[in-house]
C-alpha positions in Angstrom: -0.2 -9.8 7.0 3.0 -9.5 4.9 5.0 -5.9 5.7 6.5 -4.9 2.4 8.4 -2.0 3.7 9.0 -0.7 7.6 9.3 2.8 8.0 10.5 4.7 11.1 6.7 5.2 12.6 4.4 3.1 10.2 4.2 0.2 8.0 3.5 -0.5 4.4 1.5 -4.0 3.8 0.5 -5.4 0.5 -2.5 -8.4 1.5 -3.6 -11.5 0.3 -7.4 -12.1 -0.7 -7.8 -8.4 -0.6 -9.8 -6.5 -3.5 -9.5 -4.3 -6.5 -7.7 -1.4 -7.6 -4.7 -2.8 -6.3 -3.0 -0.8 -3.6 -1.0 -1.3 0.0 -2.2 -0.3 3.2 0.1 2.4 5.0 -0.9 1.4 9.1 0.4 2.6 12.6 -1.0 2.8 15.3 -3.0 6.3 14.7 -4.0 5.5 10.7 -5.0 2.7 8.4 -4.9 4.1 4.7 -5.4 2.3 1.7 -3.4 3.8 -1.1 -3.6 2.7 -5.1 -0.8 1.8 -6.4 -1.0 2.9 -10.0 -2.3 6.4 -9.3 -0.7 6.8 -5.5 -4.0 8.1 -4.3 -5.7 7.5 -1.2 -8.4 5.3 -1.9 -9.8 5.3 1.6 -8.9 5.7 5.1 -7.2 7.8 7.6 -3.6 9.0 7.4 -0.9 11.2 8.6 0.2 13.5 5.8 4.0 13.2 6.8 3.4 9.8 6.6 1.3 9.6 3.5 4.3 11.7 1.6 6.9 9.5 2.9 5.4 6.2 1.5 3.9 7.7 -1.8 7.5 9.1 -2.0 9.2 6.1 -1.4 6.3 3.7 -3.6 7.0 6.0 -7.0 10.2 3.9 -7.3 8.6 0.8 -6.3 5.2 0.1 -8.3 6.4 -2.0 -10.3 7.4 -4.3 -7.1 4.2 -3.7 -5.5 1.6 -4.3 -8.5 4.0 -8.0 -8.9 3.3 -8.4 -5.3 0.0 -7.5 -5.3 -1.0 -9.7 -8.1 1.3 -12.5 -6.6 -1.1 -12.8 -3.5 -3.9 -12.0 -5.1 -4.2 -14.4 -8.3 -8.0 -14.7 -8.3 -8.5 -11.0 -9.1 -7.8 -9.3 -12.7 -6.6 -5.9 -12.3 
């Protein structure tokens, strides 16, 4: 899967042939989270909540770039 964005101790992903609401997947080692990008919720999933608040921090600048992305590699869906 694509990594959108690497952080110091966890990944952001945005997938192909995934499903609706859009969102990225924050994943380490310890969590897999799915997040919505339009609200910045936790959709479902485990997390870390340092983690959670450094990619919803770092995702309010960037949902534009992730819903493009997110459409991009998922054509077949409307959101």
């Amino acid at each position: 899967m694509p990594t959108f964005k690497k952080f110091d101790s966890f990944r952001l992903e945005v997938r192909s042939r995934d499903h609706n609401p859009p969102h990225f997947h924050i994943l380490s080692s310890d969590f897999h989270a799915l997040v919505d990008i339009r609200t910045l919720q936790v959709i479902e999933g485990t997390y870390d909540r340092k983690a959670l608040a450094e990619a919803v921090a770092w995702a309010v600048d960037q949902t534009e770039n992730l819903l493009n992305e997110w459409r991009r590699l998922n054509e077949r869906l409307r959101d």
